[in-house]
N, C-alpha and C positions, 0 to 999 in steps of 0.2 A: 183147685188143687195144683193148676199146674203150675200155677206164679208162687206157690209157696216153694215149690220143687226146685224152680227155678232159682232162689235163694238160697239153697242150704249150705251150710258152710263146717267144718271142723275145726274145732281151735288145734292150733299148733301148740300149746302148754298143755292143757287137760286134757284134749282128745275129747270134749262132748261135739255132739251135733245140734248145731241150732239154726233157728234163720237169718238172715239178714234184716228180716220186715216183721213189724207189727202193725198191729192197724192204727196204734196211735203214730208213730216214729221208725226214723231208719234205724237200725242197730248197728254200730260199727265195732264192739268189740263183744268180747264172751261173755255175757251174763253171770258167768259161775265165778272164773279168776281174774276179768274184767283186762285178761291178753289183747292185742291186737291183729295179732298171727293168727292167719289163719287160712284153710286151701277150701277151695271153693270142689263142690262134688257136683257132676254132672249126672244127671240122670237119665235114661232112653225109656221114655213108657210109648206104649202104644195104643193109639188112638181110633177109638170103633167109626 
């Protein structure tokens, strides 16, 4: 979970949230409107 977390990203045109990683290939742009903008979201979880 945490290397997905680590990836997640927003497109700057549609606003979905996707990752940057799948387990076949790197993704570098939206899946949905195929943008290339986009801002990276950080996440703070914490660890037992």
């Amino acid at each position: 979970m945490k290397k997905i977390a680590r990836n997640l990203r927003v497109c700057g045109d549609c606003g979905i949230v996707y990752t940057s990683t799948s387990y076949t290939k790197y993704i570098d742009q939206c899946p949905i409107c195929k943008s290339r903008r986009y801002e990276k979201i950080s996440i703070n979880t914490k660890d037992k």
